[in-house]
C-alpha positions as CSV (number, residue, x, y, z in Angstrom):
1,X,118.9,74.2,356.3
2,X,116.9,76.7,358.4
3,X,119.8,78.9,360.5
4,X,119.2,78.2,364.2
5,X,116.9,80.9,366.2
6,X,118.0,83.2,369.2
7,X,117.1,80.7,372.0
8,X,118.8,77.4,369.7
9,X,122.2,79.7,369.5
10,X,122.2,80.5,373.5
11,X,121.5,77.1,374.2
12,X,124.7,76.2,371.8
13,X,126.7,78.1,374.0
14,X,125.7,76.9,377.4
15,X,124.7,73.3,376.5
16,X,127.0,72.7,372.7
17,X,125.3,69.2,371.0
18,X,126.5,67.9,367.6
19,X,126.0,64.9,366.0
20,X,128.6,62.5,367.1
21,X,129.4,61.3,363.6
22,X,129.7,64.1,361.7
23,X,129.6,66.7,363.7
24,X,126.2,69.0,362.6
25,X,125.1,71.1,365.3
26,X,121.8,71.1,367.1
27,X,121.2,67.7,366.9
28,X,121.8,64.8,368.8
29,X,122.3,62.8,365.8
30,X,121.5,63.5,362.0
31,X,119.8,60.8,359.9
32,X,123.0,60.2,357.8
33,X,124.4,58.9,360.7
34,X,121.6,57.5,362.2
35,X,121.0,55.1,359.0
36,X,123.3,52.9,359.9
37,X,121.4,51.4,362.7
38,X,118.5,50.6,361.1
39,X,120.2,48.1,358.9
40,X,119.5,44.3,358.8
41,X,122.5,42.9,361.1
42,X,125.1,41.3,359.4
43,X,127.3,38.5,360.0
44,X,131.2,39.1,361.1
45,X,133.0,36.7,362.7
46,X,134.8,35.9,359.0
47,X,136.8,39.4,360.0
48,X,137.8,38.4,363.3
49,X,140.8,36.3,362.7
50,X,140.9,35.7,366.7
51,X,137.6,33.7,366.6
52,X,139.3,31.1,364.6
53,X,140.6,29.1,368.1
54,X,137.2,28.5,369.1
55,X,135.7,25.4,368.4
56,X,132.6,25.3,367.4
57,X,132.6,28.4,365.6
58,X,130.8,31.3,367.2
59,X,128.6,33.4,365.3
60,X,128.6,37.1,365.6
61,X,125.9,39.7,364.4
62,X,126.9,43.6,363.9
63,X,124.5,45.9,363.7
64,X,127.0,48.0,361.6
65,X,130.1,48.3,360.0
66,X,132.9,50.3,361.8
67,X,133.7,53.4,359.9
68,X,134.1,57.0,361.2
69,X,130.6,58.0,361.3
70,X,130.1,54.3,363.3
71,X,133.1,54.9,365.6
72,X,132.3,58.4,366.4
73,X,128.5,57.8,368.0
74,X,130.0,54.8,370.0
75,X,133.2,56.7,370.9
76,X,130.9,59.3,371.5
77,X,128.2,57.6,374.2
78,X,131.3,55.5,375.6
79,X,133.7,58.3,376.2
80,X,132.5,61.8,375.5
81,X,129.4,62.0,378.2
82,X,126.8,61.3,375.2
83,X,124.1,59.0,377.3
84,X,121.7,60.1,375.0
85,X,123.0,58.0,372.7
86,X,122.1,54.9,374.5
87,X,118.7,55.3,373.2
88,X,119.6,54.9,369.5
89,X,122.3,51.8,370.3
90,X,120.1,50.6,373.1
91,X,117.2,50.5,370.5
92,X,119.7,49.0,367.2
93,X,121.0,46.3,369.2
94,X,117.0,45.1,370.4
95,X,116.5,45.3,366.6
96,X,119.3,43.1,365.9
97,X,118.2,40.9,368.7
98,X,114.9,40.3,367.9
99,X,115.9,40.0,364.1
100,X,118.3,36.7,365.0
101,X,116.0,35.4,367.4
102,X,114.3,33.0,364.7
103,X,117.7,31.6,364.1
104,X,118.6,31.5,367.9
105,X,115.6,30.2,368.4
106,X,115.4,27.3,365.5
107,X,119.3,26.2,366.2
108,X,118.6,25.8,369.8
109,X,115.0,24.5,370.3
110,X,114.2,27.0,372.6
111,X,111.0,28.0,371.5
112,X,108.7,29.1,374.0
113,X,110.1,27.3,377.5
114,X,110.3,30.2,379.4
115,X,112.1,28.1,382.1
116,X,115.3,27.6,379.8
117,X,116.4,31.5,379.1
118,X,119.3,32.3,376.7
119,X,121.7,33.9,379.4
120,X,123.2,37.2,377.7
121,X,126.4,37.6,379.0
122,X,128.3,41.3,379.0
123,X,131.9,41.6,378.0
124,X,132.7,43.8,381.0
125,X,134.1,47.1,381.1
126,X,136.9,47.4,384.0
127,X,135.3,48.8,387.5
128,X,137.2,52.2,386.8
129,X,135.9,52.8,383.7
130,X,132.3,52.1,384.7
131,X,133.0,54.3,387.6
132,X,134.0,57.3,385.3
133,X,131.4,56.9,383.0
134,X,128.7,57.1,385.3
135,X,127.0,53.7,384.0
136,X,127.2,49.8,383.7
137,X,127.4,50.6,379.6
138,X,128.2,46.6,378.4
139,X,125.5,45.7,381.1
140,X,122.9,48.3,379.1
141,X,123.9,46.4,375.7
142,X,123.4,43.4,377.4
143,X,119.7,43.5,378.6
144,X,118.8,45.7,375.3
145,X,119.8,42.5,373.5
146,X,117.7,40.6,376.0
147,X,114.8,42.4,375.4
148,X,115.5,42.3,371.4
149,X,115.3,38.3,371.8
150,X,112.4,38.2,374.2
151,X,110.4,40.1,371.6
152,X,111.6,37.8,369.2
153,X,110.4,34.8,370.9
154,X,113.7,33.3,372.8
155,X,113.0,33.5,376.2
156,X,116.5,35.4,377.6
157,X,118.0,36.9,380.5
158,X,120.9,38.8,381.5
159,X,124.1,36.8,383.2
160,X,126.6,39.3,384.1
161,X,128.9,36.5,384.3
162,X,132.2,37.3,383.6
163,X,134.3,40.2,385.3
164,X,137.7,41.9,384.5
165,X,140.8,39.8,384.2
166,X,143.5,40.4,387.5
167,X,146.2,43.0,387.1
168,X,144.7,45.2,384.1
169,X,147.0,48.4,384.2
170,X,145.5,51.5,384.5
171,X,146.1,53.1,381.7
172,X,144.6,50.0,379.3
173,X,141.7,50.6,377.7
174,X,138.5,48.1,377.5
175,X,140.6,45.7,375.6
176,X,144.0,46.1,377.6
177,X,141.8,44.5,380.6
178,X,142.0,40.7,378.8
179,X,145.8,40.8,378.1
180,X,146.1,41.2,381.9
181,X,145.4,37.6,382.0
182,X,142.6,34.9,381.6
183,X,139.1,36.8,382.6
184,X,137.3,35.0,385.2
185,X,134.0,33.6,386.1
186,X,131.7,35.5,388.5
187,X,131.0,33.5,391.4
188,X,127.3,32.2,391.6
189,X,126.7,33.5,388.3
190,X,124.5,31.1,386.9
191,X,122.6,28.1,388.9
192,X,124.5,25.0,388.1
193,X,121.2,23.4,386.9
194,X,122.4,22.1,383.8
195,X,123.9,23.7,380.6
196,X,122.5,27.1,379.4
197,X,123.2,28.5,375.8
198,X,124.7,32.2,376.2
199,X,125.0,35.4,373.9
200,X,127.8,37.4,374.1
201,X,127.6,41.0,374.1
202,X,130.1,44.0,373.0
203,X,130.1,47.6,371.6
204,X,132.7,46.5,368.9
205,X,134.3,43.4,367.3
206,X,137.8,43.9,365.3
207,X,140.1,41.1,365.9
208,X,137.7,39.2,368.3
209,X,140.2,38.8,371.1
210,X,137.6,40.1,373.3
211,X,134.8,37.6,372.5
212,X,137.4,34.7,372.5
213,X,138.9,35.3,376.0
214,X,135.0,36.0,376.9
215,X,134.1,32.5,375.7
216,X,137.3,31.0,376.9
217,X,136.2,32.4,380.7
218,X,133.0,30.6,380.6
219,X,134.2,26.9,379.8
220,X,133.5,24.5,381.8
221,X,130.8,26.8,383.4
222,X,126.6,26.1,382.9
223,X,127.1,28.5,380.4
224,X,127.4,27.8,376.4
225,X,128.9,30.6,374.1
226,X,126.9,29.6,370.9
227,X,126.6,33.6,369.7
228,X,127.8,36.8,370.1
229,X,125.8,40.3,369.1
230,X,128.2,43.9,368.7
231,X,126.9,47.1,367.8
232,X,129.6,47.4,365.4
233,X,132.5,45.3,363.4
234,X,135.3,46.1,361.5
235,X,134.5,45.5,358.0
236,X,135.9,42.5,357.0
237,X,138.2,41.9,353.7
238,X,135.7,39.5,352.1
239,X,132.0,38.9,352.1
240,X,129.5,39.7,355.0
241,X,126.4,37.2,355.2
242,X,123.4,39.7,355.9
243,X,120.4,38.1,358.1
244,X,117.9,37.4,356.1
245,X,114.6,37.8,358.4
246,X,112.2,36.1,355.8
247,X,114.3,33.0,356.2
248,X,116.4,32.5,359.4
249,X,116.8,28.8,358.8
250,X,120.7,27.7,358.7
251,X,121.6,31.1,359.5
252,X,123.8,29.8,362.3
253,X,125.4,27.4,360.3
């Protein structure tokens, strides 16, 4: 590799950047940790022992498996400042998006009624943490992923439906907020014109407590959890069901 010029080792001091994941310098992110979202999604709710309560099953699509170079870019655009990297998850998840589509699209009979949108419901980040981070980060995922199925052919929109359970303590992290209690339904959220199917959004999926409580919040609601889309999943003991775009019939099933 070609050692960095004058200006490239001034701008190191006054403005350090690394790559999240492994840590190169002078660069946002490095293609070996880029790769691994520009993979096919993959199925993960068999690794989420949580999601076992819900009945129906819910569905979940990762765009990646969670290992250190994974963690590290999300870690790094949640916690560290890195808003740069919303680009590259912003853009992964619209992939992923727009590669379940047909299978969104097929299970559900949306087709092409643009007056019945999928409603693509955030998993909330408590108000303080939003505050501190400057931006609405779940709410980004959230119409990235509406976009990725709008390109795909399900009409979509986002619902930011749910917020923050009551009495999250302050020193919980994103997860801590559900043990606080059931999460609750935003008021108005969604006309009451009839059922609407909804997609779940997250950055990360391990035991699927999260996307439970999340589905949990929304029954008896308009809204229908019947999918959920992550950026990243923790990789499950047995085998992961890939999408496969050339034939997204059954994929839900």
């Amino acid at each position: 590799m070609e050692a960095p010029g004058p200006v490239a080792r001034v701008a190191r001091l006054v403005v350090p950047v690394a790559c999240p994941g492994c840590g190169l310098l002078d660069v946002r992110w490095c293609e070996s940790c880029e790769a691994p979202w520009w993979e096919e999604p993959l199925r993960c709710e068999t690794g989420a022992p949580r999601l076992d309560r819900l009945d129906p099953p819910l569905p979940v699509w990762s765009v990646a498996e969670l290992d250190g170079r994974v963690h590290g870019v999300i870690a790094a655009w949640k916690d560290a400042g890195r808003r740069d990297l919303g680009a590259l998850l912003g853009a992964a998840l619209a992939r992923a998006a727009r590669a379940t589509a047909p299978a969104l699209g097929e299970a559900l009979g949306a087709g092409g009624d643009a007056s019945s949108p999928v409603a693509v419901v955030p998993c909330p980040a408590r108000t303080a943490h939003t505050r501190r981070r400057g931006a609405d980060l779940p709410l980004l995922l959230a119409r990235a992923a509406a976009a990725g199925l709008v390109a795909g052919g399900v009409p979509a929109s986002v619902a930011a439906a749910l917020v923050p359970a009551r009495g999250a303590s302050r020193g919980a992290g994103d997860r801590g907020r559900w043990r606080a209690g059931p999460a609750r339904l935003r008021p108005g959220a969604w006309p009451a014109t009839g059922p609407r199917p909804a997609v779940l959004v997250d950055d990360v999926v391990t035991t699927g407590a999260t996307l439970a409580r999340a589905a949990g919040a929304l029954a008896g609601s308009p809204l229908v959890p019947v999918a959920a889309l992550v950026l990243a999943s923790a990789p499950a003991p047995g085998e992961v069901l890939r999408v496969r775009p050339a034939s997204a019939s059954g994929a839900l099933g």
